[in-house]
Backbone as CSV, one residue per row, in Angstrom:
resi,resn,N_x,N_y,N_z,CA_x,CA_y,CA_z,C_x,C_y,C_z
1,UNK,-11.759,-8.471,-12.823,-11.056,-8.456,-11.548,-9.805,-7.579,-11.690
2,UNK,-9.605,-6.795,-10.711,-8.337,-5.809,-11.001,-6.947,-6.494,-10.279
3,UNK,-6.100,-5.789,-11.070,-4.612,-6.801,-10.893,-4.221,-6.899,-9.806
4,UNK,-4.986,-6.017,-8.965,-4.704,-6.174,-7.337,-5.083,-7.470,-6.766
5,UNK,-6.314,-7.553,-6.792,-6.867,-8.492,-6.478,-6.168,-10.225,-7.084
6,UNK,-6.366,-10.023,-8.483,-5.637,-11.482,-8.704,-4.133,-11.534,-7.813
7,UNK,-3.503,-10.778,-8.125,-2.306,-11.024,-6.937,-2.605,-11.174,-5.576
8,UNK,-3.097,-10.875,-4.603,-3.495,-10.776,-3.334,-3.945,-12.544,-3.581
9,UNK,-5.125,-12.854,-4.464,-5.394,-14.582,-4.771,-4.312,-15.062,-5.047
10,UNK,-3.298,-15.303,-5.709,-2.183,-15.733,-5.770,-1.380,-15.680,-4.487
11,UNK,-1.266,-14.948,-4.304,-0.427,-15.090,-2.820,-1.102,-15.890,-2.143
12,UNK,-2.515,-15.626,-1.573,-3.726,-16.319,-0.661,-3.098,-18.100,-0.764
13,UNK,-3.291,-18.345,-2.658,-3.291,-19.457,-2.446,-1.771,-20.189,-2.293
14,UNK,-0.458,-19.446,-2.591,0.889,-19.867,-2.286,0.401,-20.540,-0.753
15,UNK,-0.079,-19.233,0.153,-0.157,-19.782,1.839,-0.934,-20.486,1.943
16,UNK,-1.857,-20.822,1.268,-2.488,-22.265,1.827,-2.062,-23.553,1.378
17,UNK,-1.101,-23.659,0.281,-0.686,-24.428,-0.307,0.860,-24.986,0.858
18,UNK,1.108,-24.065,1.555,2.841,-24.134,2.345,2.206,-24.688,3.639
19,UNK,0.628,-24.511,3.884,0.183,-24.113,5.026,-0.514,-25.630,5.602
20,UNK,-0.563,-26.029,7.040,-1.293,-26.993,7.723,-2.923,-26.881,6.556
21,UNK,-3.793,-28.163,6.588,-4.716,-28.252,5.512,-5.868,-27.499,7.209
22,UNK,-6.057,-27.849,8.401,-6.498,-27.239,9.058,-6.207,-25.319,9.517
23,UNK,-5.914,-24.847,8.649,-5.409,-23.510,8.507,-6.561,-22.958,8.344
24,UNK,-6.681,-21.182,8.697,-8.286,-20.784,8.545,-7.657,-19.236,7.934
25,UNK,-6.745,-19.363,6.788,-6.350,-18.342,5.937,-7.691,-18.335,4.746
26,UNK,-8.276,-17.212,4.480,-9.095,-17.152,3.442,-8.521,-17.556,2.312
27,UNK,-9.572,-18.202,1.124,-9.335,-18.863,0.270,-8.763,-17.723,-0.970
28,UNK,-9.156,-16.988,-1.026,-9.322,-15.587,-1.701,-9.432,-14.502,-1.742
29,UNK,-9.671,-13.406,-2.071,-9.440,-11.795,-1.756,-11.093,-11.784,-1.214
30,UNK,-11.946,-11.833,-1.760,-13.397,-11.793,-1.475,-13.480,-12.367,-0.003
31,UNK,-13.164,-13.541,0.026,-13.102,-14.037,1.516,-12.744,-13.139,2.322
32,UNK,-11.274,-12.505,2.433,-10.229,-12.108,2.879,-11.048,-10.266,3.461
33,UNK,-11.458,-9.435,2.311,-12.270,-8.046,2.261,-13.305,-8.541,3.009
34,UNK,-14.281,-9.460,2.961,-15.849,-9.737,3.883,-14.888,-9.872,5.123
35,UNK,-13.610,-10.801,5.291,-13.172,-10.788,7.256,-12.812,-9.217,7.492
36,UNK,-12.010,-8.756,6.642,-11.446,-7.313,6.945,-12.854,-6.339,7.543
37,UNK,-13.419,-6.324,6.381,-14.871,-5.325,6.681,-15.741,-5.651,7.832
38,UNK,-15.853,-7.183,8.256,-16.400,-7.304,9.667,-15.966,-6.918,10.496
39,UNK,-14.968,-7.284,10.587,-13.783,-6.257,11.900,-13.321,-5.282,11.874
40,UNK,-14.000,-4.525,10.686,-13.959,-2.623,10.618,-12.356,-2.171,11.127
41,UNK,-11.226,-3.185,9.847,-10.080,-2.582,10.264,-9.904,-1.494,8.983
42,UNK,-9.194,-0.550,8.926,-9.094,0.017,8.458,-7.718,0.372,7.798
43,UNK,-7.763,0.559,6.718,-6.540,0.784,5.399,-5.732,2.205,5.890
44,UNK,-4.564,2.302,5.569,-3.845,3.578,5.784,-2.454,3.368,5.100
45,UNK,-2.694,4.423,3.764,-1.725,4.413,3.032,-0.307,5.315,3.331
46,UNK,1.387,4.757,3.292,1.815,4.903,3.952,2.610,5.215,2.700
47,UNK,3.322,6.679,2.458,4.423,6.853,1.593,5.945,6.079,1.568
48,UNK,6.262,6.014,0.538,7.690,5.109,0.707,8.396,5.432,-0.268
49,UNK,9.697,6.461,0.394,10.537,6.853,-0.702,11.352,6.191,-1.905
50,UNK,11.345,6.771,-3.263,11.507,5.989,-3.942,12.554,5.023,-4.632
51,UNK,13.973,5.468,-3.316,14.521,4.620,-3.398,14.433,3.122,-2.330
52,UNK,13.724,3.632,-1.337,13.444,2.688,-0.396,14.031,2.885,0.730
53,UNK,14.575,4.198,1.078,15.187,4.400,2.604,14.270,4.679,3.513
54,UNK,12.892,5.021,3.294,12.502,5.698,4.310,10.619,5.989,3.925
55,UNK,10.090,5.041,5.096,8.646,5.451,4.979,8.087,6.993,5.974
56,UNK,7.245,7.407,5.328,6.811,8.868,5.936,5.781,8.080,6.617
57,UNK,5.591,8.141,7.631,4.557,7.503,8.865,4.717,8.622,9.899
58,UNK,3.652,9.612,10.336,3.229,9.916,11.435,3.790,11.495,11.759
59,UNK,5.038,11.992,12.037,5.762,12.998,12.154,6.417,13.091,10.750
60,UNK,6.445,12.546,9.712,7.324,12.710,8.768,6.403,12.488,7.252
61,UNK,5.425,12.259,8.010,4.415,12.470,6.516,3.877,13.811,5.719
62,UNK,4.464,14.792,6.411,4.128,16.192,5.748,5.644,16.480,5.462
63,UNK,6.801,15.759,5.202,7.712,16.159,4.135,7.974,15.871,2.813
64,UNK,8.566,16.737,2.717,8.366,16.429,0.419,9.561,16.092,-0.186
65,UNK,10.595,15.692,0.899,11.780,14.770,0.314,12.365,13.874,1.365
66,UNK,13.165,13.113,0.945,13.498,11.535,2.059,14.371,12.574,2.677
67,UNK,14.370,12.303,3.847,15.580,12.874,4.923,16.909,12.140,4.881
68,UNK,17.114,10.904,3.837,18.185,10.341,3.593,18.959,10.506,2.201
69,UNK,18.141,10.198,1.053,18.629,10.564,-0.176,18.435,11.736,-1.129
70,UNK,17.326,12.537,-0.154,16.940,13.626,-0.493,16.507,13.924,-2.121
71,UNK,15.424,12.505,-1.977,14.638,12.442,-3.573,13.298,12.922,-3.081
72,UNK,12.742,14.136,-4.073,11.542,14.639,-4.046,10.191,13.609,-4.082
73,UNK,9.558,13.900,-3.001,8.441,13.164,-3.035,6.868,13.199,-4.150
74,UNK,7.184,14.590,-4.573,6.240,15.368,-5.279,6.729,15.349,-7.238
75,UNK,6.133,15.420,-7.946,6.636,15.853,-8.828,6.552,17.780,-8.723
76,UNK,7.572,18.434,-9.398,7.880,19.750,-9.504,6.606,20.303,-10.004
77,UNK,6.267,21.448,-9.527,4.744,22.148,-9.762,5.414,23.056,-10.887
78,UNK,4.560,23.163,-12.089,5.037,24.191,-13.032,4.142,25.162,-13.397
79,UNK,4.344,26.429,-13.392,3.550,27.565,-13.061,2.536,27.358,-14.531
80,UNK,2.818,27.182,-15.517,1.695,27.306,-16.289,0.605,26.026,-16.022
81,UNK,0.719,25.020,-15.721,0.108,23.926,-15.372,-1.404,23.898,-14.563
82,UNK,-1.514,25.361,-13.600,-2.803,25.759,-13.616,-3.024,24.824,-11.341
83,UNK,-1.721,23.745,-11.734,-2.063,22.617,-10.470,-1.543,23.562,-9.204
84,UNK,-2.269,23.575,-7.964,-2.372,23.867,-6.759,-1.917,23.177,-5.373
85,UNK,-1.661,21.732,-5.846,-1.885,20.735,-4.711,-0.688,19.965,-5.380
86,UNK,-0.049,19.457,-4.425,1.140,18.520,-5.529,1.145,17.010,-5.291
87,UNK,1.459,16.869,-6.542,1.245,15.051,-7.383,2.431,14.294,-6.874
């Protein structure tokens, strides 16, 4: 099981544990992915600068530094490195 997952179960079960025993929170991540995938919602990964001022969502996701602390989003491309696309 990947460390994602056991955390996501851990959390799952904090909220059912805080939670009314008639609650209809999935028991587990497996539970949780089969409701997601029936209802064909869909994932969308959202940059978040790395000090924490500022998510790139929508108009601001094609910049390559925070418009606040002005930390690079990219690591620096180095010409012998051969890379095209930045990391």
């Amino acid at each position: 099981m990947h460390v994602i997952e056991k955390c996501l179960d851990y959390f799952i079960q904090m909220l059912v544990h805080v939670t009314s025993k008639d609650n209809c929170i999935p028991k587990n991540y497996y539970e949780d992915h089969n409701v997601i995938s029936f209802v064909d919602l869909k994932a969308q990964k959202i940059y978040c600068c790395e000090v924490g001022y500022m998510l790139d969502y929508k108009d601001d996701e094609y910049l390559t530094k925070c418009k606040f602390c002005h930390f690079p989003r990219y690591l620096p491309l180095k010409a012998e490195s051969g890379r095209y696309k930045n990391v």
